[in-house]
N, C-alpha and C positions, 0 to 999 in steps of 0.2 A: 754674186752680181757686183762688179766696179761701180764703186760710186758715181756720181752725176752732178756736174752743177746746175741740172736745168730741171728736179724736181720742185714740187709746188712753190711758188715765192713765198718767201718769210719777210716779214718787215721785222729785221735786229734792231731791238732798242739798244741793247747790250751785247758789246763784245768783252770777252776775257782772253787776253793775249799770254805766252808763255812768252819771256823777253830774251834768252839769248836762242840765237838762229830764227828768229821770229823779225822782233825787231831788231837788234844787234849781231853782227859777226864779231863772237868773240871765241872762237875755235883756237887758234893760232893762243890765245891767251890764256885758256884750258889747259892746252897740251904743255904747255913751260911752266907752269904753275903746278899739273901734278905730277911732273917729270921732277923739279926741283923739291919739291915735299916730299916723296917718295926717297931721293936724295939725299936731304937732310936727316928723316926719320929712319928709314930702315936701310939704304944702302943697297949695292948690286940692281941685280936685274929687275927692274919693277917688269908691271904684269902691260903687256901691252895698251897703251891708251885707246885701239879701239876695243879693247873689252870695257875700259871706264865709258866708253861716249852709248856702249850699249844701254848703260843706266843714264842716258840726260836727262834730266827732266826732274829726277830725285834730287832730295838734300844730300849735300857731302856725305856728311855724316854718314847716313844710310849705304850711299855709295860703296864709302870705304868698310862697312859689316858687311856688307855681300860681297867683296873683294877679297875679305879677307884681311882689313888692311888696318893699321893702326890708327885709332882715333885722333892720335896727338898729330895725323898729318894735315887736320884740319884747318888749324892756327897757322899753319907755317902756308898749305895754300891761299886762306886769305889774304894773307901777308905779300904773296908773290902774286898773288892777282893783283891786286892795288899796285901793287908796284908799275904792275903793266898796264892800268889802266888809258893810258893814251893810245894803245896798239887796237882799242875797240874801234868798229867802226860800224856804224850805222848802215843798216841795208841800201842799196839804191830804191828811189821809190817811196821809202819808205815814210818821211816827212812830210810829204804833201799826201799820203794815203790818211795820214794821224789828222792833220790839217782838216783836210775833207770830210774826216767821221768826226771832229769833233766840231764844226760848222755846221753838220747837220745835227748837233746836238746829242749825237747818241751816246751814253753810259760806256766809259770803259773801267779796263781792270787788268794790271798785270797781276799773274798767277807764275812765280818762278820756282826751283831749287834753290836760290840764292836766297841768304837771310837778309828781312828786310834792308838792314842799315845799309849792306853790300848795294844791296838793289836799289834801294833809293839816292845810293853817291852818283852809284854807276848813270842813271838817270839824269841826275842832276849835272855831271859832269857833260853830259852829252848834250843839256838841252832841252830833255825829253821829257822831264817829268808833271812842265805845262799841263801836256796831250793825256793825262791819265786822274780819271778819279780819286781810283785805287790801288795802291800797291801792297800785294800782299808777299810776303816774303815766306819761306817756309817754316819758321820759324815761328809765324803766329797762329800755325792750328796744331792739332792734336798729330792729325796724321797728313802728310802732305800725300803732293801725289806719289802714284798712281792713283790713290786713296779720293774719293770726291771730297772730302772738306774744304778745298780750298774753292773749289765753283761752287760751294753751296755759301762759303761763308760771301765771299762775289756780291754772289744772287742779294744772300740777307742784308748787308751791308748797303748796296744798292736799289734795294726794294725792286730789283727785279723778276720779272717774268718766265720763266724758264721756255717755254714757248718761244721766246723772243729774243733767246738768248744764245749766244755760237761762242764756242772757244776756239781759238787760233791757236795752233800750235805744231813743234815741228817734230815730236819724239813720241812712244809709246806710251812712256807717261801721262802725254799730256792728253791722247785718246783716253787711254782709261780714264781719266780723270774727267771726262768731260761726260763719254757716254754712260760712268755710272753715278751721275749727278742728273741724267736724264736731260741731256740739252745738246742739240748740235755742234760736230766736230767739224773744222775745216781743215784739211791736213798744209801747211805751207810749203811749199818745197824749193823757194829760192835759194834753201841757206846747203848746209850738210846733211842733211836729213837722211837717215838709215833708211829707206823709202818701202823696201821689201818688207821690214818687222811691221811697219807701219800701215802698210796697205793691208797688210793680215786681219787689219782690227777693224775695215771697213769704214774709214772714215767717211762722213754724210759729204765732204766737199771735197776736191783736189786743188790745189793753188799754187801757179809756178810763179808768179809775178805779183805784187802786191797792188797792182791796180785792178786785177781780178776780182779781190776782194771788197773793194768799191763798188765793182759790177754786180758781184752777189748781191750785197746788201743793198742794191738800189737806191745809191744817195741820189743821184743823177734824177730817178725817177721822182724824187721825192720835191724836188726845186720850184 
């Protein structure tokens, strides 16, 4: 059965966002970042970048063991993403969606692959890191996604509700991650999103536009 955005209303106290293809477009700064690492470190043919964008939502790290690929390419993409960090660019929508959830007071959390510092410059740089509780990097749990740790530590951190609680996010990952922390998924799909792997996992919402997500959550209703 296709998901539905018009099953029972939920009132989210708490959202947990995955931040690149969610809130940011930073695709174009991915692909020159593990073209150039790959570059640096091993040379020749690297392995085509949509097989890396099949794992978003995981730490580098991780990435690069299931690729096959050397660890030490991880420094060098840091390195090359910072470099690029002015090439990010915030979704359309997407500022006054953060605006609007955080006026009506609700709880948020970013939930990345990206190691905290990365994610909270990247933040900072943008703007963005007002609109957000919590940023958890993946670097501060044991196992990130797929894995639930990170929407459970979310939850604990924020004395949230699980009931009450939706993870936004645009990759595999960030399903698994959400539905085996026992909380509702919304799948995003303004960004690049693999949408077939994704739709497989049955996610609880579909969302092409970030004002949807407003709708969901019934700020409007709540005034």
């Amino acid at each position: 059965m296709p998901p539905s955005n018009h099953d029972e209303p939920v009132k989210f106290e708490t959202i947990i966002f995955d931040l690149d293809g969610v809130i940011i477009c930073s695709l174009p700064v991915a692909r020159e970042a593990y073209y150039a690492a790959h570059e640096a470190i091993v040379g020749g043919e690297p392995p085509p970048f949509t097989e890396y964008q099949k794992y978003f939502g995981r730490s580098f790290p991780e990435i690069l063991k299931i690729m096959g690929l050397p660890i030490e390419m991880h420094k060098v993409f840091k390195a090359e993403s910072n470099r690029r960090m002015s090439m990010i660019e915030v979704y359309p929508g997407i500022r006054d969606m953060l605006e609007s959830i955080k006026n009506a007071g609700i709880k948020t959390a970013i939930a990345t692959g990206k190691d905290w510092e990365r994610a909270t410059a990247t933040l900072e740089y943008l703007d963005l890191l007002k609109y957000f509780d919590l940023v958890l990097g993946s670097d501060l749990v044991e196992k990130p996604k797929p894995a639930p740790d990170m929407a459970l530590k979310a939850m604990e951190t924020l004395t949230a509700n699980p009931q009450t609680t939706l993870f936004c996010g645009d990759a595999v990952a960030d399903v698994m991650c959400g539905k085996s922390a026992n909380i509702r998924v919304a799948a995003a799909f303004w960004g690049e999103a693999m949408e077939d792997d994704i739709m497989a996992l049955n996610p609880n919402y579909v969302l092409r536009h970030p004002p949807e997500l407003i709708d969901l959550i019934g700020i409007k209703d709540r005034a």
